[in-house]
C-alpha positions in Angstrom: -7.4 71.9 -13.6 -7.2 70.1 -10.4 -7.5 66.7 -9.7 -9.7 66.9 -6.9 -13.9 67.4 -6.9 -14.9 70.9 -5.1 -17.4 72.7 -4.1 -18.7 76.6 -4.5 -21.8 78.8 -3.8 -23.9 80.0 -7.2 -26.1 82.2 -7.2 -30.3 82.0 -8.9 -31.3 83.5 -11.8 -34.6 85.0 -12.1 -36.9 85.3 -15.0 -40.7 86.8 -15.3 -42.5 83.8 -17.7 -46.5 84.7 -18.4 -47.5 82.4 -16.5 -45.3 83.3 -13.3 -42.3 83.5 -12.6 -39.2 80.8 -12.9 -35.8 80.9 -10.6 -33.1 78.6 -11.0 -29.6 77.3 -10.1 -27.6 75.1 -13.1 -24.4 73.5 -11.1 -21.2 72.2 -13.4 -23.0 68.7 -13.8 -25.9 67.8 -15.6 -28.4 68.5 -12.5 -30.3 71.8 -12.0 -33.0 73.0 -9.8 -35.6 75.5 -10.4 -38.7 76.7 -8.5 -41.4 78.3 -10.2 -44.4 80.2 -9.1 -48.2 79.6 -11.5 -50.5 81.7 -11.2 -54.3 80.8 -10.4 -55.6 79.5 -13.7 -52.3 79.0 -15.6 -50.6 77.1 -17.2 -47.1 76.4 -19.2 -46.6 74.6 -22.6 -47.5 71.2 -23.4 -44.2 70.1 -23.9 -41.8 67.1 -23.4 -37.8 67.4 -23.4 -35.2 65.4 -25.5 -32.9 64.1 -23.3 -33.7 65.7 -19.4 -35.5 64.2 -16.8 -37.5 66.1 -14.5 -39.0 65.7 -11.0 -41.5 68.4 -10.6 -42.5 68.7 -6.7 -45.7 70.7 -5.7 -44.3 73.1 -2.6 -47.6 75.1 -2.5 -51.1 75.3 -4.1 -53.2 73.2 -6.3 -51.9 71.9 -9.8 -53.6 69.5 -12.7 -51.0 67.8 -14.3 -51.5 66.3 -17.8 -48.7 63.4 -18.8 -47.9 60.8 -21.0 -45.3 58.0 -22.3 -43.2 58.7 -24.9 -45.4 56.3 -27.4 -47.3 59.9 -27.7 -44.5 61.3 -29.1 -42.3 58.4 -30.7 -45.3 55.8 -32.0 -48.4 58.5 -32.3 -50.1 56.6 -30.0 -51.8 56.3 -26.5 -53.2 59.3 -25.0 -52.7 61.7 -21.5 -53.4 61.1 -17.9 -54.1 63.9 -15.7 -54.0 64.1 -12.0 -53.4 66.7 -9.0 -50.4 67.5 -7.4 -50.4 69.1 -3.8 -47.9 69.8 -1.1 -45.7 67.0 -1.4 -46.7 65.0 -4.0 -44.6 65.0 -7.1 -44.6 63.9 -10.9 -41.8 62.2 -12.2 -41.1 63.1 -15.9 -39.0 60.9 -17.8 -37.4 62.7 -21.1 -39.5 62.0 -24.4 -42.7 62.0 -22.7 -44.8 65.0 -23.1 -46.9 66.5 -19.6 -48.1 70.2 -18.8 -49.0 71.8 -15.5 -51.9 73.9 -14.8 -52.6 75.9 -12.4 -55.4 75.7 -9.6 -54.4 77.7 -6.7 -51.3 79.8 -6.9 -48.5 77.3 -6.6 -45.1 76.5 -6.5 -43.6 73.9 -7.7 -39.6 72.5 -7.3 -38.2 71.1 -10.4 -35.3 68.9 -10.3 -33.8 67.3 -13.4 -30.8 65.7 -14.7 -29.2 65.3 -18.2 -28.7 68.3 -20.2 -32.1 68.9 -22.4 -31.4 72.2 -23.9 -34.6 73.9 -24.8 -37.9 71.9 -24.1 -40.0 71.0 -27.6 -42.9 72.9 -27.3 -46.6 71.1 -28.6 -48.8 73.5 -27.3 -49.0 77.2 -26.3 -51.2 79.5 -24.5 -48.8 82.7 -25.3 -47.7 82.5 -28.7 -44.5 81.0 -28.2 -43.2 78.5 -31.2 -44.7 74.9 -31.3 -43.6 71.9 -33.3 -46.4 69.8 -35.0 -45.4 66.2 -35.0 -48.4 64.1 -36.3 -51.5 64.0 -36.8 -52.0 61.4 -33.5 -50.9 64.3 -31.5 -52.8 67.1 -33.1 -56.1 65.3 -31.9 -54.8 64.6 -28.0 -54.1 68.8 -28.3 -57.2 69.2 -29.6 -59.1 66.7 -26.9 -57.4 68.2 -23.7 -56.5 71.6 -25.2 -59.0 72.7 -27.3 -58.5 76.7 -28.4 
């Protein structure tokens, strides 16, 4: 291995997700950047990661963005905010605190994040996909800004 730092071209992966589509870059460090397309009236999983921290940056379109602390997650208390991201506007997610993105034009939005998070816990889902129940605190904010 050399003693020196270097650098090299990568190359995006691409992956279909229901709710759009999701293209990313992962580099040797902890950093990785993804864009990712929602569709009109979408949205992905109410979710928070374990140890990444994500800044998601609206390129295009229209989104509601739902977010909390990690209190939500850690004390089962406080509840979400929501506002609207638009071309160049971002929200800053710090890891433990749970947020969602939805949809109201077609958008894309940048992600960038640091610290390696491995796969994101997942409260909520529109598409089936496996959820972890955590409390009862949380079941009622799903149920409030979620409800099926």
């Amino acid at each position: 291995m050399s003693e020196f730092k270097s650098a090299w071209i990568t190359t995006s992966c691409s992956s279909l997700k229901p709710w759009g589509e999701e293209v990313s870059w992962k580099s040797a460090s902890s950093q990785s950047v993804k864009t990712f397309t929602l569709k009109a009236g979408m949205r992905n999983s109410f979710k928070y990661n374990q140890t990444k921290d994500e800044m998601l940056i609206c390129g295009s379109g229209k989104v509601k963005v739902y977010y909390g602390s990690e209190e939500i997650i850690s004390k089962g208390r406080g509840d979400l905010e929501t506002g609207i991201l638009e071309p160049g506007t971002a929200l800053i997610v710090q890891s433990g605190c749970p947020y969602r993105l939805e949809a109201i034009d077609d958008s894309t939005i940048l992600e960038v994040s640091s610290g390696r998070g491995g796969d994101p816990v997942r409260l909520h889902d529109d598409y089936n996909r496996k959820v972890k129940q955590i409390h009862s605190h949380l079941d009622r904010i799903i149920a409030k800004w979620f409800p099926s």
